[in-house]
C-alpha positions, -999 to 999 in steps of 0.1 A, spaced: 0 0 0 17 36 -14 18 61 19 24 93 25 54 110 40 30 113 72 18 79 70 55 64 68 66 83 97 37 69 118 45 34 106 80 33 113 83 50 147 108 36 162 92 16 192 108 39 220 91 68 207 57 80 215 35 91 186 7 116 195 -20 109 181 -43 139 190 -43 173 175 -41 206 192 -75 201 204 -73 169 221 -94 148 195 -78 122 179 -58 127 146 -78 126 115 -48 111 94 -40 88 124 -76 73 125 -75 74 85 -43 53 84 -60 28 109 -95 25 89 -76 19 61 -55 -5 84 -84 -24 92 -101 -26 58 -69 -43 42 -67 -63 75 -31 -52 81 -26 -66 117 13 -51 113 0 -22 113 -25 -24 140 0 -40 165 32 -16 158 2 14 159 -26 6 181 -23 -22 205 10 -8 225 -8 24 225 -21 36 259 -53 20 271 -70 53 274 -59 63 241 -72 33 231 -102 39 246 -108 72 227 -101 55 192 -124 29 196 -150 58 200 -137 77 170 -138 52 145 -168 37 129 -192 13 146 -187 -13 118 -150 -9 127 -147 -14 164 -154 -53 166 -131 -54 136 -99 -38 151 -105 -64 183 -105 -92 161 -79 -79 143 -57 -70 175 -68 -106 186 -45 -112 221 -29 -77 215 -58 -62 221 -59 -44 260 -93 -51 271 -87 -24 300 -96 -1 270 -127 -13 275 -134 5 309 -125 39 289 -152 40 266 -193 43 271 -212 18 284 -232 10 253 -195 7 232 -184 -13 257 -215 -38 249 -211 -36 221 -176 -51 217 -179 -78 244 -211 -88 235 -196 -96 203 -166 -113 217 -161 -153 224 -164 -161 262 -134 -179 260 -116 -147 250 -130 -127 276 -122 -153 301 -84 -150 288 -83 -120 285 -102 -111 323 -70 -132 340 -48 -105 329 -65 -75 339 -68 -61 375 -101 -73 396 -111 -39 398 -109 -36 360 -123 -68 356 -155 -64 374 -159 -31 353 -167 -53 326 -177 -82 341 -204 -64 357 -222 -58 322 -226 -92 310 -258 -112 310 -256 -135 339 -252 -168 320 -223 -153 301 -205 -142 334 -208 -179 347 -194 -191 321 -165 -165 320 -160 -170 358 -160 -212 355 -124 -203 333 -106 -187 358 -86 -200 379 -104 -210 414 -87 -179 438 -96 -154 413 -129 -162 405 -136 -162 444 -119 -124 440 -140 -117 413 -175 -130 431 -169 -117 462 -166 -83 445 -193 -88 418 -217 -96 452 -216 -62 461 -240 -34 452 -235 -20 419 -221 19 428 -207 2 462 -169 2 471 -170 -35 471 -179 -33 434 -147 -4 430 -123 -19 454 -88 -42 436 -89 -73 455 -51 -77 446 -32 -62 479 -4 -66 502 -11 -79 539 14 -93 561 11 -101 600 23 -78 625 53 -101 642 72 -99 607 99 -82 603 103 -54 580 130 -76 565 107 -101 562 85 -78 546 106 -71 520 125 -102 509 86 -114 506 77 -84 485 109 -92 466 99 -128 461 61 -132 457 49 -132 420 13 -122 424 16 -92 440 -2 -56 428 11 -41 395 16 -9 421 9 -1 456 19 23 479 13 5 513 13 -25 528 -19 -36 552 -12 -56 585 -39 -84 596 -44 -111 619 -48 -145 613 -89 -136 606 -78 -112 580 -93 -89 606 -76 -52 600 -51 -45 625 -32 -10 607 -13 0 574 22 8 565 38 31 539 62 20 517 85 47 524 86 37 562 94 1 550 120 16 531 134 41 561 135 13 592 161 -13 600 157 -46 588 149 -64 618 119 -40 634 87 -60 634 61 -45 615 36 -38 646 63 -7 656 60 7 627 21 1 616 0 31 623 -36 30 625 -52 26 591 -65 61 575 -101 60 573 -108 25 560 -140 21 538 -166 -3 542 -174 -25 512 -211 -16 515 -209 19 513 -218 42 482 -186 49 459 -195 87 465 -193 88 496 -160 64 492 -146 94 469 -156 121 494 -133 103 517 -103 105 494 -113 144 489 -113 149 527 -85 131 537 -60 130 508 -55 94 508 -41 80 479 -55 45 489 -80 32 513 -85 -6 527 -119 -22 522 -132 -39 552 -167 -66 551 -193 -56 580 -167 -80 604 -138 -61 597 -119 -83 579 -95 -69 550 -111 -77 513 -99 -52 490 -82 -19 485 -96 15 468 -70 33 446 -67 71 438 -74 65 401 -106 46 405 -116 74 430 -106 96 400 -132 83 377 -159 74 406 -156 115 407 -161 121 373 -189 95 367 -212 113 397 -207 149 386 -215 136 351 -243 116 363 -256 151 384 -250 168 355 -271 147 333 -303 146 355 -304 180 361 -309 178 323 -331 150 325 -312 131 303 -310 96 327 -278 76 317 -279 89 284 -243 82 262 -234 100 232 -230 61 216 -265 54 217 -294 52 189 -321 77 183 -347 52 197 -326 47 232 -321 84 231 -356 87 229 -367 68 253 -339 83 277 -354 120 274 -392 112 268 -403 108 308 -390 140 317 -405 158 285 -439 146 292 -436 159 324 -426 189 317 -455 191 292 -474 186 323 -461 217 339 -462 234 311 -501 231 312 -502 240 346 -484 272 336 -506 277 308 -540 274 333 -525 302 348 -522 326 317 -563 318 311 -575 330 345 -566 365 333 -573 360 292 -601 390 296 -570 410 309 -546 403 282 -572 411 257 -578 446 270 -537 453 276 -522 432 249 -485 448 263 -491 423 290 -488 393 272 -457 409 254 -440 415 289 -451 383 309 -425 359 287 -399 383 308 -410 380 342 -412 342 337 -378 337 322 -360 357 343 -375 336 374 -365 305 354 -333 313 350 -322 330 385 -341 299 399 -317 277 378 -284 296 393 -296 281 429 -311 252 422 -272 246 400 -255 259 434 -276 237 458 -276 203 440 -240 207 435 -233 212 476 -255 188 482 -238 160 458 -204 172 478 -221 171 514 -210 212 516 -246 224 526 -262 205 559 -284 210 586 -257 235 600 -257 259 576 -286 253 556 -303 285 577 -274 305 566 -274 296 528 -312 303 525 -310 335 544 -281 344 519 -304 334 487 -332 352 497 -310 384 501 -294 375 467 -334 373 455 -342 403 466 -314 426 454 -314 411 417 -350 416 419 -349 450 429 -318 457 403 -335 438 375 -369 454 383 -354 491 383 -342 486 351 -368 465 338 -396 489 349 -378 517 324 -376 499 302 -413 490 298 -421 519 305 -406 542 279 -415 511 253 -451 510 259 -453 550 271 -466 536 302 -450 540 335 -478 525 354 -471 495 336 -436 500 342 -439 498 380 -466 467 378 -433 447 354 -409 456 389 -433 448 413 -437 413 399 -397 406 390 -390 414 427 -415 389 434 -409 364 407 -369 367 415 -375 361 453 -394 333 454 -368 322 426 -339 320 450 -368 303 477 -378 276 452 -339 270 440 -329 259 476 -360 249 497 -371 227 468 -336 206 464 -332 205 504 -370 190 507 -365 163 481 -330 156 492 -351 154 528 -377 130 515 -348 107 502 -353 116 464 -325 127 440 -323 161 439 -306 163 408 -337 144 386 -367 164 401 -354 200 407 -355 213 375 -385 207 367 -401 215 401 -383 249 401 -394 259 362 -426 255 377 -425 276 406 -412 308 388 -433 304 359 -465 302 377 -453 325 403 -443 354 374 -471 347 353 -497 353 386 -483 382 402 -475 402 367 -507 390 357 -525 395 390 -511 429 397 -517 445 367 -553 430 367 -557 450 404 -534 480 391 -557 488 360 -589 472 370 -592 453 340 
């Protein structure tokens, strides 16, 4: 096949050098994934293996969701035991599916032995049960225990986040011990950076750093050294709250204990990493009303994904709507209202948006409590009431000089300072009471708070200027 001068240089980089394959904007390289289509077209698994499969697994992870659909299960096949499946817990969900689903069991099973437990449940997790048996009955008999015991957990639970792969030793060892042992043991973590101390239960006794093992004479026994353990997470709890005690605490890893105690895992900094990153897009999404929505999906999942949370905003919108009608004689006689009310209303929306935004995201973070919730809604409602009074001010001349009107001027203030109050109200009593009342916060609020302001604009512009003119 004739190349290009670019297309040489990318197939014979030498293999200590690093090729980057993303442009200035951090999207992978148009020639790059053009050399690889054409790569996989002519089936040229050279190519694929000098290119793609020693490539990082994140990188690989954002070509496998840059190249066509029809291409993904392809390059796997192609890659065959080259193929990293940890690039597998970098793309979406419904990618991710997609490829397994597509894939051998005996391929997974092969190629599950070689990734990390932590890694491994990310994909195990999404396989039909029958499948996952069967994957599981290949492995060998200590790591499919690791892998069940982990799998049992709650989906979202540390149990489910934790690397069952860790480094315990009793406390009477030596730290010379400790280290010919570390030296000598094959199955031992790809990286750690401390070492746990048990009992003969497994029960968790403390934790040591690696640097300490490295600082203290050879024959001090590990309990002189071992320091209580920082903070160590049970299996059961949510991975949120397991990443909120990373946050607090700056730990780089955490020891999973069961409900006895007993050591079963370890929690790692770049799991935490991406726990982080899935809630705040998870928040992020709801507040949307999007549900679990990926960017891989069809238009008929996509549908599906967004059509509760339309129809009940269609709902609200009718409620809004009933509102308008018990003052349609009024609107007939001033038609400037029905020009102006879209403002009062939007405004509200959008205002109530900045605090329902601000008090989901404290929330999510544990920032706003019982101890200064009083505070924070005492600091909204003066927020409310000064935007309303600026907004109205200037709003109020404006109508004013538009319609030659400065009645109606004052009647457009009078219902932004209003409208912008109970704004700020809605944006933080609303996500406290559902949070309250054990409901997201995040899926209901928006739609909760759009409703507020716009019936609460639309009644008192409405209503006042209804009283005002006597119409």
């Amino acid at each position: 096949m004739t190349t290009t001068d670019g297309e040489d240089r990318i197939r014979r980089r030498p293999d200590d050098e690093e090729a980057d394959i993303y442009d200035e904007d951090g999207n992978v390289r148009g020639d790059f994934l053009a050399l690889v289509g054409a790569a996989i077209a002519d089936r040229d698994t050279l190519f694929l293996r000098q290119n793609v499969a020693r490539l990082h697994e994140s990188e690989i992870g954002d070509l496998l969701e840059s190249i066509q659909p029809d291409q993904r299960l392809a390059l796997v096949r192609l890659l065959g035991d080259d193929f990293d499946m940890t690039a597998l817990t970098e793309v979406d969900e419904a990618i991710r599916r997609e490829i397994v689903d597509q894939m051998p069991n005996a391929q997974i099973a092969a190629a599950i032995g070689e990734l990390d437990s932590d890694d491994a449940v990310y994909i195990l997790e999404d396989l039909d049960k029958e499948d996952r048996e069967e994957i599981l009955a290949q492995l060998p008999f200590t790591e499919r225990v690791r892998l069940r015991r982990a799998l049992d957990y709650p989906e979202s639970s540390a149990g489910r986040r934790m690397q069952t792969e860790f480094v315990a030793v009793p406390p009477f060892w030596t730290v010379g011990q400790t280290i010919d042992y570390m030296r000598d043991e094959e199955d031992l973590p790809y990286s750690f950076s401390q070492i746990f101390v048990i009992d003969p239960t497994f029960k968790l006794l403390g934790a040591v750093d690696l640097d300490q093992i490295l600082r203290t004479k050879r024959q001090t026994k590990i309990e002189q050294i071992m320091r209580e353990t920082n903070h160590p997470v049970p299996a059961e709890m949510d991975q949120e709250e397991a990443a909120q005690l990373f946050e607090q605490y700056d730990l780089l890893s955490a020891a999973v204990v069961d409900e006895n105690g007993r050591l079963v895992g370890v929690l790692t900094i770049d799991d935490v990493v991406d726990v982080i990153h899935e809630e705040a897009d998870e928040d992020i999404k709801r507040l949307g009303g999007v549900g679990d929505e990926e960017l891989s999906d069809n238009v008929l999942s996509t549908v599906r994904s967004r059509f509760l949370w339309l129809l009940i905003n269609l709902g609200t919108a009718m409620l809004s709507a009933s509102v308008i009608g018990l003052f349609d004689a009024s609107i007939e006689k001033m038609i400037a209202l029905a020009v102006l009310m879209p403002i009062v209303a939007s405004m509200g929306g959008n205002a109530g948006t900045q605090t329902m935004t601000v008090t989901v995201r404290a929330l999510a973070t544990r920032d706003l409590d019982i101890y200064n919730a009083g505070r924070i809604i005492r600091r909204e409602a003066g927020v409310g009431i000064l935007n309303g009074i600026v907004f109205a001010t200037i709003m109020g001349a404006i109508a004013g000089t538009w319609f030659h009107d400065y009645q109606l001027g004052g009647v457009i203030a009078a219902a932004m300072v209003i409208n912008l109050m109970a704004a700020a109200l809605a944006g933080i009593l609303l996500p406290l009471l559902l949070d309250k009342m054990g409901a997201d916060p995040a899926i209901a609020s928006s739609v909760f708070v759009t409703t507020v302001t716009d019936c609460t604009g639309f009644f008192a512009f409405l209503g006042i200027a209804t009283w005002w003119f006597g119409i």
